[in-house]
N, C-alpha and C positions, 0 to 999 in steps of 0.2 A: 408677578410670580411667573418662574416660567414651568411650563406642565410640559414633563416628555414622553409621550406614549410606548410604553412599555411592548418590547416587539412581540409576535405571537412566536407561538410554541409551535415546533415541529408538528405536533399533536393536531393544534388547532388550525394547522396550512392546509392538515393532510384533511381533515375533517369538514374546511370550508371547499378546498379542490373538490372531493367525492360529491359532497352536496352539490356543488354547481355545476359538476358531469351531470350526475342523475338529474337533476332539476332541468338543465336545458335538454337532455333526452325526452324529458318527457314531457316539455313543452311543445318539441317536436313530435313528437307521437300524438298530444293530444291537438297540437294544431292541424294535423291529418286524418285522425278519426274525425274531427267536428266539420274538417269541410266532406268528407266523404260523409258523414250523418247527413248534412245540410243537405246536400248533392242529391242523395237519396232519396230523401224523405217527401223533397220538392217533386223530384222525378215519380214516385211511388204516387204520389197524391196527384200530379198531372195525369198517368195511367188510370187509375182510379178515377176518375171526374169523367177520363174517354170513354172507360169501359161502358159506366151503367151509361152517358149519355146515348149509347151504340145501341146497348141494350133496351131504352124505353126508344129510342129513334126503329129500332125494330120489332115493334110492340103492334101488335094488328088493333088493338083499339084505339089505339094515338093512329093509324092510318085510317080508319075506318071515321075517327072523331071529325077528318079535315072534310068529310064531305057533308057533314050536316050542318045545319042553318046555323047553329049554336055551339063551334066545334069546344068554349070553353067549358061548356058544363061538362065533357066529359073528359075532357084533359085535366083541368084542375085537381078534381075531386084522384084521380089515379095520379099523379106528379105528385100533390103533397104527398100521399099514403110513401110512395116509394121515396120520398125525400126522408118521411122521418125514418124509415126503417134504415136509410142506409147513415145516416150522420151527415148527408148534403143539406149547404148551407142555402141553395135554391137550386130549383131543378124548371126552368123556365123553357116550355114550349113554345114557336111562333112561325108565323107563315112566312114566305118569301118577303114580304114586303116588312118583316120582322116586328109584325105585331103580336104580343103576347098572348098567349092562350091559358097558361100558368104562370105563377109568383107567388110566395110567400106571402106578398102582401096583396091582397085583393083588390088595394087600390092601385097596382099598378097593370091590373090585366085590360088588356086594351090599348094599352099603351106602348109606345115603339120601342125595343131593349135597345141599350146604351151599351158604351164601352168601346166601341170605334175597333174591334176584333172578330167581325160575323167575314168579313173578305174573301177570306178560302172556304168557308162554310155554306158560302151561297152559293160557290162554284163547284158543290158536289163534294168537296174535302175536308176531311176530315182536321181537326187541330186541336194544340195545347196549348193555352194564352194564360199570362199572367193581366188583370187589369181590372179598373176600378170602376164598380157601378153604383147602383140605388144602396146596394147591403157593404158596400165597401172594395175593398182590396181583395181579390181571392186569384185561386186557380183555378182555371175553367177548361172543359173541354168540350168539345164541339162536333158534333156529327148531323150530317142531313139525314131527311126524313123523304123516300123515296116510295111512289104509291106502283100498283103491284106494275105497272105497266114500265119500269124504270124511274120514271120526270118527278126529278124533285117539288114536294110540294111544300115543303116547311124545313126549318131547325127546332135541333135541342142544344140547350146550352143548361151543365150541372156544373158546379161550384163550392169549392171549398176554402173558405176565408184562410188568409194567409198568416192572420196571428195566431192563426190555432193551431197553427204549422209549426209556427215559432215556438209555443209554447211547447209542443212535443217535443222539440229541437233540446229547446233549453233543460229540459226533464232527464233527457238522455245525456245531454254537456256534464251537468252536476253528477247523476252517475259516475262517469268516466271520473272526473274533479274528486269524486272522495275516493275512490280506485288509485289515482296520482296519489293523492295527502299518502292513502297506506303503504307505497310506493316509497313516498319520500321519507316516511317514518323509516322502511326497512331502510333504505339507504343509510339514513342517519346513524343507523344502529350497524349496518357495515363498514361504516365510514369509521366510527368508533372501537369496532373492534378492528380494524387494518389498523389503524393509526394506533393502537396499542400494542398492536404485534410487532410493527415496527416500531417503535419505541423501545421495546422487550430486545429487539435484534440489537438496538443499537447502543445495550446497557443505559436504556436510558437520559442518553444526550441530545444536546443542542448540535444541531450542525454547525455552530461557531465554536463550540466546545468542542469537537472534532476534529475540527480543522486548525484548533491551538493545539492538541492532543497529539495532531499529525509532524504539525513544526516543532513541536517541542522533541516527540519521537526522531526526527532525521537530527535535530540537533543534536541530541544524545547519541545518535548512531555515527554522526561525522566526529564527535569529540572521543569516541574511544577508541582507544591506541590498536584493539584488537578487529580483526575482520572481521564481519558479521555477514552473511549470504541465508535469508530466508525461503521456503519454498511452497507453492502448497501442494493439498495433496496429490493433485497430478504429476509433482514433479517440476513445474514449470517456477521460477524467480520470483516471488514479489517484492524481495528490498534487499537490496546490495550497497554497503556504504563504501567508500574513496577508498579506503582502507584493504577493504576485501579485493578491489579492483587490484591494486597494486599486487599483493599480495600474486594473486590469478595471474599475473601480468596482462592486464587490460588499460586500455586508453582513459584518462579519467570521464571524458565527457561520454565514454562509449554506453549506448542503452542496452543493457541486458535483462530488463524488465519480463515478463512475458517468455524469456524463450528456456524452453528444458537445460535442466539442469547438468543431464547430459553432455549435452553438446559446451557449455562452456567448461565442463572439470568432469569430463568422462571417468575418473577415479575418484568421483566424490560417493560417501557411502550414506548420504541424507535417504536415499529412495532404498537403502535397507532398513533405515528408522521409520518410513512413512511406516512401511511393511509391519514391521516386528512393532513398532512402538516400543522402545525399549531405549532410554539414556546411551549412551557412549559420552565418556571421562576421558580428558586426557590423552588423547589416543594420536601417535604420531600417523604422519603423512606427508608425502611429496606431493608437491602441486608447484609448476614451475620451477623443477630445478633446485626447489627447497623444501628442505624440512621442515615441516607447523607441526603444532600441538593442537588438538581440535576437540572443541565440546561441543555434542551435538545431544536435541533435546526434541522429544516432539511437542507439537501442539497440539493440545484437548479440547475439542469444546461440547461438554455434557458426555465426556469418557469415550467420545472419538477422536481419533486423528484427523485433524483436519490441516495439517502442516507439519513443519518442521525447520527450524533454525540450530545452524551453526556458528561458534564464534571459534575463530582461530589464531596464531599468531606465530610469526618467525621464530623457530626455535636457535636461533644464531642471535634474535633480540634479546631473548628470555636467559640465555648465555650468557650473555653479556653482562645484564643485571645482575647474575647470577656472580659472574667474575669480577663485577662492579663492588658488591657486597665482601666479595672474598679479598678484595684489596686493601676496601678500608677496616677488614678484620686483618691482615697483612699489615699498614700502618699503624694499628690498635699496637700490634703484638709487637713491631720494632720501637712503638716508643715505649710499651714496655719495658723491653730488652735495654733499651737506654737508658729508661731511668733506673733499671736496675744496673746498670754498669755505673750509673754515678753513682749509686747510692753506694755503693764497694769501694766504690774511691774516695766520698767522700768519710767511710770509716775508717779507711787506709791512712787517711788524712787527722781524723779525729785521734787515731789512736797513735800516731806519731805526736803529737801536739802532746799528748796525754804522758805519753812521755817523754817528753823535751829533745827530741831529735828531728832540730830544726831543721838542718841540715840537708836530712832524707828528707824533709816535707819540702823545702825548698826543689829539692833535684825531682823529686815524683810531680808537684805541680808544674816542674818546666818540661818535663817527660812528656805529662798529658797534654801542657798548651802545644808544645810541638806538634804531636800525632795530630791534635785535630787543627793546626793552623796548613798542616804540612796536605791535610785531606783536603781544607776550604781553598788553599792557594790552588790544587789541582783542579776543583771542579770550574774554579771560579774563572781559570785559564783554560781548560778542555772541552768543560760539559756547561752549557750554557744556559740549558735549558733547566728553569727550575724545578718543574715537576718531574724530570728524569730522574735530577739531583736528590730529590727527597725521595724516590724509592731507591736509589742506590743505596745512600746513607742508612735508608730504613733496613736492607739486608744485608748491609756490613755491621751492623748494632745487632739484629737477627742473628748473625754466622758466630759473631764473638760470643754471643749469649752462650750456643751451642758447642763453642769450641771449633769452629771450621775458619779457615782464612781464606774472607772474600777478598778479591784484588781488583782494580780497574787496569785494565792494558793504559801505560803510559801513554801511547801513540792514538787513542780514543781522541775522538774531535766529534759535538755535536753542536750545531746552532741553534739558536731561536728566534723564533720559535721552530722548535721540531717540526718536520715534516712528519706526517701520519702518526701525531705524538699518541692517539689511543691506543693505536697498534703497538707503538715502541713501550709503553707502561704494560700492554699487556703479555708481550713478550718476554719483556725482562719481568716481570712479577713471574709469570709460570714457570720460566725457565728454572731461575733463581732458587723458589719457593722446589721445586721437584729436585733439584741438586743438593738443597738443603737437607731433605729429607731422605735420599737416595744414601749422603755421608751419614745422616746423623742415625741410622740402621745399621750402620758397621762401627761398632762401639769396638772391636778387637785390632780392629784396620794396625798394621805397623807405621806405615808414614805419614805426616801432616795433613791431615785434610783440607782439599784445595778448591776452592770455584775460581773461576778466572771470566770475566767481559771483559768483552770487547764492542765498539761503539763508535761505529766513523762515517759521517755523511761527506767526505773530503772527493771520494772517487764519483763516476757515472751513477753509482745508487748509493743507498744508504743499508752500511753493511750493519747486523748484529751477531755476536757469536757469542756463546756462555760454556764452558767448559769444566768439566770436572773430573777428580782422577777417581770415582768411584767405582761401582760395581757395572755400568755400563745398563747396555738395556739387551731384553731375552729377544736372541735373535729370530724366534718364530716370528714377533709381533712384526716385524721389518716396518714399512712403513703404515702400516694396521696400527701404530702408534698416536696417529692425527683423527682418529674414530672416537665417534662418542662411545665413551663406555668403555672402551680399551686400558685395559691398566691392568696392574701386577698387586694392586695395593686393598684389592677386595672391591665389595659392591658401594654403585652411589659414587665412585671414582671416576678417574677417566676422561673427564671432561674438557679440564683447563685446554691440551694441547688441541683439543678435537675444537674450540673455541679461538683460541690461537691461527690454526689451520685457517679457517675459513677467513677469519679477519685479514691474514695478509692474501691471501687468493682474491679477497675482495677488492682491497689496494691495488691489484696488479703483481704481487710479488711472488717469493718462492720461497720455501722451508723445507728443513731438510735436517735430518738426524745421523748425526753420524758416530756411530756405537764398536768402544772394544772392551776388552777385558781391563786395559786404565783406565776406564772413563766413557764418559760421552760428551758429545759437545752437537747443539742445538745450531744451524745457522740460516739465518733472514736474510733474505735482499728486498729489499723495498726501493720502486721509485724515488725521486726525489720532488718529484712532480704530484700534489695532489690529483690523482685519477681514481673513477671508481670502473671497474669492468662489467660488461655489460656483453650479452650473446646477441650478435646479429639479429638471428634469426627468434629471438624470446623477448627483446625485449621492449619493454611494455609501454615505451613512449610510441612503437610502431604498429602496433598490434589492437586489432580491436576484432571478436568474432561478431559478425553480424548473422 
């Protein structure tokens, strides 16, 4: 079987870290208190042993003892007294020749004191010696015994066994030891609540869950078509996707992370949202030379601002869509119109049958196969392009519906595939489609209502022209006609040509209105050369602020 150890928890990293900070701090701590205890204690207990030895070494009946016949009997009996009183573990008096005078043990007075440490004690000096005699291990201290005349006539040697040192040692270590444990309990109980506040901070996740959380989030911010530029509350960037760069005209690899928001789109109104907290909808804006639509939004966390995100998007893209929609409601509506022109024909047709006027039916189905063999022979010779072909066809079926006669200039010549064919469908739909509806408003008009194209990629560019003998356009708008929003026709209008506009400006080209009291007539020149135009100085393959 295989067993796989389940990884630890944020929780419990953050809980084992704390614990083994606090724990080796106070290993350290307590490894310093115990040799400064030790250091001490040893020191404290060597002073002690000097003192009293100083103290009975200057004692007039220990000098006055050395000069009688018998000096033990009066030193003993005075050396034990002050031994027991002090906690010394012998307190032994002896002459130069380092025979005893006192001891603990009776049998050893008279005898020579040991320990190989009397050296400096006989030479009038005083010392602190650690060393091992009759009673064991101890610390001793040593001071001569000086008669009134100065000449040393003896030592004291007083002593305090060394495990009794230790033992105090160790009394005080444990101390400290359960002072640590309570130590390490609080630690524990800090370590558990940080690691739950963080946790709390961090909704609750895995740092691997995070950082799938993070890649899933850029992935979702490179996959949408709109610009996204987040901020926080200072103001300053923290996520900008490809999208937004472009948009900005920035370099794609360029790092804008980090720096005010300011400085890269000085016209940006995010750090009026930090401020107000308060949505913005929809709300246009120039940023590079273009018009965006921008939703901006703050970020709350527990009913503060603590950021703010915008998503924005080319309003010439959203146009587009926008004109995209309105085309194949435009194709909707011509194959409408045509099948309601058949469906006329074909009752024109039923109803001759119905009553046996072959004849006519004969002459009327060679009528229609003409019209439309005499249409396909033109395109199929002129207009090469198929999808040209099917909105012309789709607004000459439109114009009959309505009563207007749309025409193609004989001399019209286009190849395929079209050069700039989005441009040329979206030309001729608006053109067409606003001609349509310019005649189909003059229902009293006296003469034939007329559109006329024209369509020729033969010269230096690729010319279009759409012309109509309508009402013409109101000379205030003059060329305020290529504006969004400009129109004669009410609100929510206005668009197609302001749409139009931009598309061939974008090509490289040029449009132009040309308006009288017979008519107007719309005219393109486009490249023949796919090109897109671009500003020296804007644009965004050159350009990166740092």
């Amino acid at each position: 079987m295989n067993f796989s150890l389940k990884p630890f928890s944020l929780r419990t990293k953050i809980n084992i870290l704390v614990l083994l900070i606090v724990g080796f701090v106070l290993i350290l701590v307590m490894s310093g208190l115990s040799c400064n205890i030790i250091q001490s204690r040893f020191e404290e207990t060597g002073n002690r042993a000097l003192l009293l030895a100083k103290t009975v070494a200057g004692m007039p009946q220990i000098r006055n003892a050395f000069l009688q016949k018998n000096p033990s009997a009066q030193i003993e009996p005075l050396a034990e007294e002050i031994r027991r009183r002090t906690g010394a573990e012998f307190i032994v008096v002896g002459n130069m020749h380092l025979i005893r005078y006192s001891h603990p043990n009776p049998a050893m007075i008279g005898k020579k004191m040991v320990g190989g440490d009397n050296q400096y004690v006989l030479h009038g000096k005083e010392s602190i010696t650690q060393a091992a005699g009759t009673l064991g291990l101890s610390i001793r201290g040593k001071a001569p015994i000086f008669d009134e005349h100065r000449r040393q006539i003896g030592v004291v040697s007083v002593g305090f066994p060394v495990q009794n040192i230790w033992n105090d040692i160790f009394a005080s270590i444990k101390h400290l030891g359960m002072v640590a444990a309570i130590g390490l309990v609080y630690g524990f109980m800090g370590a558990h609540l940080l690691s739950g506040h963080i946790k709390k901070q961090l909704f609750n996740m895995e740092p691997h869950e995070i950082a799938l959380l993070s890649q899933k989030q850029h992935a979702i911010m490179e996959s949408i078509r709109e610009g996204i530029l987040a901020v926080d509350r200072q103001g300053k960037i923290t996520a900008c996707n490809q999208e937004a760069k472009r948009l900005i005209g920035l370099e794609p690899d360029c790092d804008i992370i980090g720096q005010p928001i300011r400085q890269i789109a000085p016209n940006s109104r995010l750090p009026e949202v930090l401020e107000e907290g308060v949505s913005q909808f929809d709300q246009p804006m120039i940023i590079h030379n273009s018009l965006i639509i921008a939703n901006r939004v703050p970020v709350l966390l527990n009913g503060r601002v603590i950021g703010a995100v915008s998503t924005f998007r080319d309003k010439l893209e959203l146009d587009k869509m926008n004109q995209q929609l309105n085309d194949v409601r435009h194709y909707a509506d011509a194959l409408r119109s045509q099948r309601h022109e058949f469906l006329n024909r074909l009752h024109t047709i039923s109803g001759l049958i119905q009553m046996q006027e072959y004849e006519l039916v004969r002459e009327f189905i060679n009528q229609v196969n003409e019209e439309q063999q005499h249409l396909i022979e033109f395109f199929m010779s002129r207009i090469h392009d198929p999808a040209v072909v099917g909105i012309l066809i789709g607004k000459i079926n439109r114009a009959k519906e309505l009563g207007i006669q749309l025409t193609v200039d004989p001399s019209s010549h286009l190849r395929e595939p079209c050069p700039h064919r989005e441009v040329v469908i979206s030309v001729l739909g608006n053109a067409i489609e606003n001609a349509l509806e310019a005649l189909a408003e003059m229902p009293d008009r006296k003469e034939k209502a007329l559109v006329s194209v024209y369509i020729n990629d033969q010269s230096d560019s690729l010319q279009i022209r759409v012309t109509d003998n309508g009402p013409g356009v109101d000379p205030e708008l003059g060329q305020h006609i290529f504006e969004s929003g400009i129109s004669t026709k009410g609100k929510n209008r206005g668009f197609g040509l302001a749409i139009v506009s931009r598309l061939v400006a974008k090509a490289g080209g040029k449009i132009a209105m040309i308006s009288a009291n017979s008519g107007a007539t719309l005219e393109v020149n486009l490249p023949k050369e796919e090109v897109v135009i671009f500003d020296a100085d804007t644009d965004p393959r050159r350009r990166c602020r740092r």
